[in-house]
C-alpha positions as CSV (number, residue, x, y, z in Angstrom):
1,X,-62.6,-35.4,17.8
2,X,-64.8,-36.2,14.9
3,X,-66.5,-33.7,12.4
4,X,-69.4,-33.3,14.4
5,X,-67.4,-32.3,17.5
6,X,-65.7,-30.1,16.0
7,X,-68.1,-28.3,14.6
8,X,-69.7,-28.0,17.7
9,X,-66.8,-26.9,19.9
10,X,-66.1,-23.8,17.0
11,X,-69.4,-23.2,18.1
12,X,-68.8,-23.2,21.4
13,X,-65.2,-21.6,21.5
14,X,-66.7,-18.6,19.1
15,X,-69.6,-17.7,21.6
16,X,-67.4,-17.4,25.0
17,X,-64.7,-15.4,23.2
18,X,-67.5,-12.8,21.8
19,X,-69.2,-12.8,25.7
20,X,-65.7,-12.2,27.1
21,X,-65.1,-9.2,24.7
22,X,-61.9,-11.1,22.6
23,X,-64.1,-10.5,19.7
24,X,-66.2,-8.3,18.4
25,X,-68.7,-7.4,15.2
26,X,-67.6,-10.0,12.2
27,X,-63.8,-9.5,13.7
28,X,-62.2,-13.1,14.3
29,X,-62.1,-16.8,13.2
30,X,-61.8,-20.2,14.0
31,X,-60.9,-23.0,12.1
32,X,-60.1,-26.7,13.0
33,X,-58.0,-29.4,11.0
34,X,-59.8,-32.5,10.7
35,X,-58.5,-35.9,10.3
36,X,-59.0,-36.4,6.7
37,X,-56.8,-33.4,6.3
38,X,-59.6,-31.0,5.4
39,X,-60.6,-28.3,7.1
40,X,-63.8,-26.3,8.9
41,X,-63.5,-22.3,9.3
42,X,-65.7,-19.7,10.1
43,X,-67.6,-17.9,7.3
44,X,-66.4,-14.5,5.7
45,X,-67.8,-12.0,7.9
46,X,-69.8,-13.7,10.6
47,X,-69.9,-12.8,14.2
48,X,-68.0,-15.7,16.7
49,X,-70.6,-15.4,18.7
50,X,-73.6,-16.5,16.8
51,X,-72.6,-19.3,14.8
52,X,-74.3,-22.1,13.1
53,X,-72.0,-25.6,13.3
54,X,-74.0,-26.8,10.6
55,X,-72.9,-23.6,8.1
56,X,-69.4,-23.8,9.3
57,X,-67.3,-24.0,6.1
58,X,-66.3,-26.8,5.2
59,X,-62.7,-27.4,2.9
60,X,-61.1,-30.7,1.3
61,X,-57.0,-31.0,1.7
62,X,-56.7,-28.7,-1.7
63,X,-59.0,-26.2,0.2
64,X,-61.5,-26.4,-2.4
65,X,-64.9,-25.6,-0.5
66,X,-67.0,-28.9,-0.1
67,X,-69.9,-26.9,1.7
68,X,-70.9,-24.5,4.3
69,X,-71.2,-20.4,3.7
70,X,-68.2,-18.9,2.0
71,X,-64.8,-19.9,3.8
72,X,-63.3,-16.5,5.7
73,X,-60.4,-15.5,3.4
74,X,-58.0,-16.2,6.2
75,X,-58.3,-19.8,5.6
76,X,-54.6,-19.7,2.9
77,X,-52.9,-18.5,6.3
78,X,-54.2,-20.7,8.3
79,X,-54.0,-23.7,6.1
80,X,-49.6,-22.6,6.3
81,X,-49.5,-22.3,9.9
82,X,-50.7,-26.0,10.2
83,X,-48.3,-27.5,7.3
84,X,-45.1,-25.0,8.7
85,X,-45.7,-25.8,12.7
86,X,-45.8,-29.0,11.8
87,X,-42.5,-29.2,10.9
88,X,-41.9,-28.8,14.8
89,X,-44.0,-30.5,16.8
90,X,-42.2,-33.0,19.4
91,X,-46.1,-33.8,20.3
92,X,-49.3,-33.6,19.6
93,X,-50.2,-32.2,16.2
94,X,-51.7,-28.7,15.7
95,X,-55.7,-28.8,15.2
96,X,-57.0,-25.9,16.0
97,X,-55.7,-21.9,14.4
98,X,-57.8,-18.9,16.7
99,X,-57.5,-15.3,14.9
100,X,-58.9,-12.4,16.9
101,X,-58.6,-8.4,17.1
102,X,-58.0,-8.8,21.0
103,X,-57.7,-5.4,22.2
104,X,-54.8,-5.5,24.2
105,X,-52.7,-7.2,21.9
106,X,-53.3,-4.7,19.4
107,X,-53.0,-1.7,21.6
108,X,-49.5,-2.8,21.8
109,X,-48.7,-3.0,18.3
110,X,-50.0,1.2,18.1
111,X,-47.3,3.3,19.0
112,X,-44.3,4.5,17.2
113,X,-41.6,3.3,19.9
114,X,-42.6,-0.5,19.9
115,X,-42.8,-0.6,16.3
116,X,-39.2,-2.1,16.3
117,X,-39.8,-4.8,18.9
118,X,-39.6,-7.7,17.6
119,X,-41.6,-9.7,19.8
120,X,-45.0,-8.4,21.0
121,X,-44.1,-9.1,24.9
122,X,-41.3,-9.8,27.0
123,X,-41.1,-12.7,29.6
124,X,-43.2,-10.6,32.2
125,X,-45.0,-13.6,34.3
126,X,-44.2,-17.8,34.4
127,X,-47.7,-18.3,33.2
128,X,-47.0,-16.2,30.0
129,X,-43.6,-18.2,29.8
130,X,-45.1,-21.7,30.2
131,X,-48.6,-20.9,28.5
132,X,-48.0,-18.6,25.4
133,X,-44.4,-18.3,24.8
134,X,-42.3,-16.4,22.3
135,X,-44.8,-14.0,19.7
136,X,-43.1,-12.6,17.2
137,X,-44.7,-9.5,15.7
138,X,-45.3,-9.6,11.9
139,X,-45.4,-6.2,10.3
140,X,-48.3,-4.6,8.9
141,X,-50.0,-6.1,6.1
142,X,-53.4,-5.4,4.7
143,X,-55.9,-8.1,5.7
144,X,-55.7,-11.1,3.6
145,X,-52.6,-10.5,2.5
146,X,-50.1,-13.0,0.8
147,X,-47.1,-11.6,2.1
148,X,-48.3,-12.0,5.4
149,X,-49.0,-15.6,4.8
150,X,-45.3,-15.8,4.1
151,X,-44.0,-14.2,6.7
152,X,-45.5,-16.0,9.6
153,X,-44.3,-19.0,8.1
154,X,-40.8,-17.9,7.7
155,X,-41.1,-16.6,11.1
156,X,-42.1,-20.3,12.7
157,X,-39.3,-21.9,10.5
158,X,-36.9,-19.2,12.2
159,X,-38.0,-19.8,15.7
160,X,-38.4,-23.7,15.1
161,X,-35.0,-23.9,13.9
162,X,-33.5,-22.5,16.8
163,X,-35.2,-25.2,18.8
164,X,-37.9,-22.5,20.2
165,X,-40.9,-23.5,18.4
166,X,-44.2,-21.0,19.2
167,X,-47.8,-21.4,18.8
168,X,-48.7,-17.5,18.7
169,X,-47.9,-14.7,16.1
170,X,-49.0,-11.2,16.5
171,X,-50.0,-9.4,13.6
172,X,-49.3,-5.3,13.9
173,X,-52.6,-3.6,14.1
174,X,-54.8,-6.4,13.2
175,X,-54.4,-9.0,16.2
176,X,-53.0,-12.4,17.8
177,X,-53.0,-15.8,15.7
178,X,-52.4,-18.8,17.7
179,X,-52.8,-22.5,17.4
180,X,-52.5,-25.9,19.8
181,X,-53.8,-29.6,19.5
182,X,-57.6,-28.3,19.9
183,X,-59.8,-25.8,20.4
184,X,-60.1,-25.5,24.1
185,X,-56.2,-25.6,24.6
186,X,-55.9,-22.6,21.9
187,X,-58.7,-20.7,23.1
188,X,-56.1,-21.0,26.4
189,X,-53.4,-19.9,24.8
190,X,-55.5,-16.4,23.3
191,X,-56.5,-16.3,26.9
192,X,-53.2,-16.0,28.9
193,X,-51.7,-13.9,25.6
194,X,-54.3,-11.3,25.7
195,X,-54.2,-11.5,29.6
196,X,-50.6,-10.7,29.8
197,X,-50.5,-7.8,27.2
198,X,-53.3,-6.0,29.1
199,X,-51.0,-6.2,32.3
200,X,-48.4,-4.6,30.4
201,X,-50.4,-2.3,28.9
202,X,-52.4,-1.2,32.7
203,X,-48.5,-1.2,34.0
204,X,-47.6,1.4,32.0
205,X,-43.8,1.3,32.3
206,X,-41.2,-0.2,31.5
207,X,-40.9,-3.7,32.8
208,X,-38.4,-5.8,34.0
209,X,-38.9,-9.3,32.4
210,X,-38.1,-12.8,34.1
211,X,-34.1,-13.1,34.8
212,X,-32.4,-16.2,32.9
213,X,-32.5,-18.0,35.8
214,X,-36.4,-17.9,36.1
215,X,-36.9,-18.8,32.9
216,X,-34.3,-22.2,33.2
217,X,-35.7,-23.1,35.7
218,X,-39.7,-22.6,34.0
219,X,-38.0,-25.1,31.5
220,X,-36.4,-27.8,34.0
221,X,-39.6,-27.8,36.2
222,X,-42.3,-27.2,33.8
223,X,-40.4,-28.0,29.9
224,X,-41.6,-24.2,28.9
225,X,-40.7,-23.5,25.4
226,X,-38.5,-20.1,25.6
């Protein structure tokens, strides 16, 4: 995918996550690593689904801005998630890091008695297992916030270093990060996530997850990482 594409597919991803209600307001951003090793991201405070490719911003490998409207702040966390998932991939490289306030997924961060979960959901269907995988729940940090830089990071070294490497993180109270090899396959991934935490959250009891012999077998048949 070459700059152009890229900037159009932000573009594109940006507008069906705002139709479809993933986003709202100036909530959210995209951003895409390009094969120079620079970067295109969303502009501080613009709405996903209105955007201009041509005023995405645009970041060299230092993240000095080259051009564009101002970069969205979130651009030091995203920049980490690509170097530390990297460190895992048996594949295809990371391209693309999706950042939303999905409602579900934040619902589930709200109340008292799941605030020591570790993990925002359990195994609760194959396609949640297969598509999305382990999300580790970082704890509340103020948006933009350095120590949450550093914990997601830790938290994929963790998780890749007991050979279960994840492409989602869920940030308490502000929403879902989560990153694949290109826009459409991440927009996928923030798809099936905030799918399967509004089923929990419409259950509205306790759940009985996958049994370990489900989940093998996900990983014999399928190769889910879990």
């Amino acid at each position: 995918m070459n700059e152009n594409q890229a900037r159009d597919e932000i573009a594109r991803i940006g507008q069906s996550l705002y139709a479809r209600g993933y986003v709202h307001a100036s909530a959210g951003n995209i951003s895409v690593r390009l094969d120079d090793g620079g970067f295109l991201i969303t502009p501080t405070d613009a709405c996903l689904g209105f955007l201009d490719p041509a005023r995405l911003a645009r970041l060299d490998e230092r993240l000095q801005q080259t051009g564009g409207d101002r970069a969205s702040k979130t651009i030091a966390l995203h920049a980490r998630i690509y170097a530390t998932a990297a460190r895992f991939q048996a594949t295809a490289a990371t391209r693309c890091v999706i950042h939303t306030h999905s409602t579900h997924c934040v619902a589930l961060t709200l109340d008292d008695a799941a605030s020591s979960q570790e993990e925002l959901l359990p195994a609760i269907t194959p396609y949640f297992v297969m598509k999305v995988g382990h999300v580790p729940r970082i704890g509340y940090q103020r948006p933009g916030a350095a120590e949450a830089v550093d914990a997601v990071a830790r938290t994929i070294e963790l998780y890749g270093a007991q050979g279960k490497p994840i492409r989602a993180v869920m940030l308490d109270r502000l929403g879902p990060n989560v990153w694949h090899d290109s826009p459409a396959a991440a927009m996928a991934v923030l798809e099936e996530l905030e799918e399967s935490a509004r089923l929990l959250w419409m259950h509205g009891r306790a759940v009985a997850p996958l049994s370990a012999q489900h989940i093998e077998d996900l990983r014999q048949t399928f190769g889910a990482s879990w």
